[in-house]
N, C-alpha and C positions, 0 to 999 in steps of 0.2 A: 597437506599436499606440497606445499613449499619447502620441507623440513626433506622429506621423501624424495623430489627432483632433486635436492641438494645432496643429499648422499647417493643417488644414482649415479650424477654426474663424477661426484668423484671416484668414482671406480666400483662401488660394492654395488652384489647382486642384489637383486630386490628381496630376496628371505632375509638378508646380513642387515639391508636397512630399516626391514619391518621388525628384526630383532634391536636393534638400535634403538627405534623408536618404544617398543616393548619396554626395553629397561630401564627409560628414563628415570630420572630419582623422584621426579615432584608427583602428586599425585595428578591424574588424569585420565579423561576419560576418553583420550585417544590413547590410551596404553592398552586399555580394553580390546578398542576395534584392531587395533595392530597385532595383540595373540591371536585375536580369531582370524585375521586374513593370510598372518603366517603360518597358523596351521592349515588352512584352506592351501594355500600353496605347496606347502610340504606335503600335501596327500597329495598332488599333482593338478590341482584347480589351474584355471588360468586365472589373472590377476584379476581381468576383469568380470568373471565369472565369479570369485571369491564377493568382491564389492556388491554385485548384485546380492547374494545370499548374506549383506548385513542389513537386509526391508530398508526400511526408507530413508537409511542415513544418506547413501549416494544413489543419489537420481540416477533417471536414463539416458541425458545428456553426457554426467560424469561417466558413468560406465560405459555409453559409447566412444569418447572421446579417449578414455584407455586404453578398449580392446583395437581403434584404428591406433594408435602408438602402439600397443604391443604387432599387431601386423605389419606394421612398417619400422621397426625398431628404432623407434623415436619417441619410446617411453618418456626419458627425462623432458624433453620439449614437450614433450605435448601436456606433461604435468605442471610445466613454470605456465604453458598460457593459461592451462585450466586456472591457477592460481591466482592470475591477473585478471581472469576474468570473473573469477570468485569476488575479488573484492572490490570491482566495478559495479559488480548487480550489489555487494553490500552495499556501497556507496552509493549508487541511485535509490536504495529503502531507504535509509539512513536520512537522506535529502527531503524527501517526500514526508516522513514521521518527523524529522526536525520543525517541518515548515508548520504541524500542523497544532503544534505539542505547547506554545505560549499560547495561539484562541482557546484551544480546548481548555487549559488553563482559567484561562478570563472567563470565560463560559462556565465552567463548574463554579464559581467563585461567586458569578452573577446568581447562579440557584441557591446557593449557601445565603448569601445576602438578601434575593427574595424572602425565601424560607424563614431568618432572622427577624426581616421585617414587618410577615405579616401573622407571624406566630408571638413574639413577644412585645415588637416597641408597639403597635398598631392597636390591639387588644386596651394596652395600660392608656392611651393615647382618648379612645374612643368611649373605657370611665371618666374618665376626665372632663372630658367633655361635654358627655350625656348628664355631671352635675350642673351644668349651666342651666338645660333647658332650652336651651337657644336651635333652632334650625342651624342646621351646619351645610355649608354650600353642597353643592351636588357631588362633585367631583369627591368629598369627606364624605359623603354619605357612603357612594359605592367602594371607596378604601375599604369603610368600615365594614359593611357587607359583603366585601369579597375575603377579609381576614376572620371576620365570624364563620362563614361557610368554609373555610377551609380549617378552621380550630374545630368547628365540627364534624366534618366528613373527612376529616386527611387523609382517613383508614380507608374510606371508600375512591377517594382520589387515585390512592395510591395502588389499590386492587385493580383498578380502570385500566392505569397507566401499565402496569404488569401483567396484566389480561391483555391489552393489545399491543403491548411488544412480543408478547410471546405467539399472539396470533399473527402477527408481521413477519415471525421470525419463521414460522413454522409454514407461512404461504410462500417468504421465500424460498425455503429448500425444497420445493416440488418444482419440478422440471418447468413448468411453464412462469411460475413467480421467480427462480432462479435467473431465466433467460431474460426476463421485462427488467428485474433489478440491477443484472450486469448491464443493461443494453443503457438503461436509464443513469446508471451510476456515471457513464462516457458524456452525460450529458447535463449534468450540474453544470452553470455558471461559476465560471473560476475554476473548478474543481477537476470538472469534464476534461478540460485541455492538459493538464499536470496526467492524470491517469492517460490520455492517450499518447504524451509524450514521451510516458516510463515504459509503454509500452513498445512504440517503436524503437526509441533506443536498446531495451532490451533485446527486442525479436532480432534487430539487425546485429546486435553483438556476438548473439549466440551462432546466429547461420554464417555471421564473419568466420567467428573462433571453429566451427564445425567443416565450415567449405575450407578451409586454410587447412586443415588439418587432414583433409583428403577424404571427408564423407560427402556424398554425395548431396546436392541441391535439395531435392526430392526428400530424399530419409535426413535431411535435418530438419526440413518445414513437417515432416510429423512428428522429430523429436522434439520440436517446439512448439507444437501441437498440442504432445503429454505433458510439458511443461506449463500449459499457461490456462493459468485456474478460470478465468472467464469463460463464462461457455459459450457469449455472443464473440467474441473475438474467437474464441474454440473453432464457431461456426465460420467465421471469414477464411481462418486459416485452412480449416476442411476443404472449402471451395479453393484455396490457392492450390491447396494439394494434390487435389484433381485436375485443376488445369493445365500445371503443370507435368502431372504425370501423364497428361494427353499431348504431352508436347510441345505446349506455349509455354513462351520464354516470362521470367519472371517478372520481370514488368509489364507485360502485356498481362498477364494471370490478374494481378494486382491493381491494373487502371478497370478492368472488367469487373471487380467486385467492389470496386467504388467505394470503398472506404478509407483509405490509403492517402493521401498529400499527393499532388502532383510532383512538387519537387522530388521526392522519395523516386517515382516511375522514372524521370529525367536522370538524376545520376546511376541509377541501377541499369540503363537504357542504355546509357555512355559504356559502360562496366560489361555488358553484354555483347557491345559494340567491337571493343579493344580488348575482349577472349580473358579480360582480369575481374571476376566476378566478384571474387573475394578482396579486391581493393576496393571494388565500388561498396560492397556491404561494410567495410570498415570506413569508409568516409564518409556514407550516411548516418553508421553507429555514432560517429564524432559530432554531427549535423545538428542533430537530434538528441544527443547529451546537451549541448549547447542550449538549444531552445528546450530542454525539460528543466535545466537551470533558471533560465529565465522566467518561465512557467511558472516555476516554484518562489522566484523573487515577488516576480505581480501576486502570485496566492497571499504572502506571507503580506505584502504592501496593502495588499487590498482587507481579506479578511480582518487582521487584526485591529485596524481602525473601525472596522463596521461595527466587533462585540463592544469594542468601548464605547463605541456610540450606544449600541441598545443598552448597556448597561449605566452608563450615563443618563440614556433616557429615562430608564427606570424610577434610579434613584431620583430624578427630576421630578415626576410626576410623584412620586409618593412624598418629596419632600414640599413640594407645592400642594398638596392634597392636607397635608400635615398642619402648614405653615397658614390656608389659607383657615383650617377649620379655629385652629390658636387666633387666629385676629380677629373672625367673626365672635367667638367667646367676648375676649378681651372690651373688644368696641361695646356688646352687650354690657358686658357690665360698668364700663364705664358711663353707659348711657342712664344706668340706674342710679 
């Protein structure tokens, strides 16, 4: 996209630039989609009618955002914002999978470590011990008992746990377990607020980048509509779209379906007020980056102290369970 406004702007036609990009030397797999939209052009396609007919590489936002540049011959522009706004929505995922990628981390490390401990040290730990003869405290006994049942069932553990992820997985994708798990996903502790911030910032970036570019209110809140994988937020935005398309202004649309921040209603209310719709949608987009940053610092603050601690914990009780069964031995036989 960036490579393409930059040869627009300096003077070549759009075939010249798609040819450009065609003959690069390195290998690539935009050299690919650039023959097929130059010959989609060359047989007389429009540009953004060619885009459409490469499936799901360019969305219905990208190809709208085109065909209003090709209508208003403000191609190259409207391809530097698509650009910039490309890698704002990269860098909001980016933010979000960084924050979450050291727990996940600690957390698989913690199940490798259980798994270690109560498949090998645990087993050789509780011969040992059963040579003494001795009662071994309680807390040693169920160690011992919870690593025997799992050296003998692991197989069945593990069928259990693979049966009902797939049964979890398969109740989410039916339309009503879909809609409970998006709705529910908003509503994690920690979690919930990061996901609703990525979203506002997003939804406002996009209707910013769409209204600035002279699509209408309306046909951007449904092209953000097709864009936005949740189907309970699906469903909020459906209801904006209709209230809007009955005429209510967009913040009144949006305090009426009551899921929205008041602040958001307030500066979109100002912006409606002073006839600049599209500045208020870019100074909420900025609002709202800001506190998805922040979001994502408390996630990262909070979470990754918590697995250490449970993993901590862990290794605490098992080394104490350990430690305590070794001294109850020990004192036995010293008492002999």
């Amino acid at each position: 996209t960036e490579e393409l406004a930059e040869l627009l702007e300096a003077g070549l036609q759009l075939e010249g630039a798609l040819k450009v990009i065609e003959q690069r030397q390195e290998k690539s797999e935009v050299k690919t989609v650039a023959a097929k939209l130059r010959q989609r052009v060359r047989d007389g396609v429009s540009f953004s009618q060619a885009l459409r007919e490469c499936g799901k590489t360019f969305d219905a936002l990208y190809c709208n955002l085109v065909a209003a540049g090709e209508a208003g011959g403000a191609l190259p522009q409207i391809l530097k914002r698509q650009c910039a706004y490309l890698e704002l929505i990269e860098d909001l995922r980016k933010r979000v999978i960084n924050s979450l990628m050291y727990p996940s981390i600690v957390f698989a490390s913690a199940l490798v470590l259980m798994f270690i401990f109560l498949t090998f040290l645990v087993p050789q730990l509780s011969v040992l011990l059963g040579k003494t003869g001795q009662k071994l405290p309680m807390i040693t006994q169920i160690l011992i008992a919870v690593s025997g049942f799992c050296g003998k069932w692991w197989w069945a553990i593990i069928a259990v746990v693979g049966a009902t992820a797939l049964l979890i997985r398969a109740a989410v994708q039916t339309p009503p377990g879909r809609a409970w798990w998006h709705r529910a996903m908003l509503d994690i502790p920690v979690v919930g607020p990061v996901l609703r911030a990525k979203f506002y910032a997003e939804m406002l970036q996009t209707l910013s980048t769409l209204v600035s570019n002279g699509v209408t209110l309306l046909h951007g809140i449904n092209l953000m509509l097709a864009a936005t994988a949740n189907v309970y937020l699906q469903g909020l935005l459906r209801k904006v779209a209709d209230l809007v398309g009955e005429g209510t202004s967009l913040a009144s649309a949006l305090r009426r379906v009551g899921f929205f921040p008041p602040v958001l209603m307030d500066i979109l209310g100002v912006g409606e007020q002073t006839g600049d719709i599209a500045s208020a949608l870019e100074r909420a987009a900025r609002r709202f980056d800001r506190e998805l940053t922040s979001r994502i610092g408390h996630l990262t603050t909070l979470i990754q102290p918590a697995i250490i601690l449970l993993v901590a914990l862990f290794v605490g009780v098992v080394a104490y369970s350990m430690i305590a069964g070794i001294l109850t031995s020990v004192s036995a036989l010293r008492a002999r």
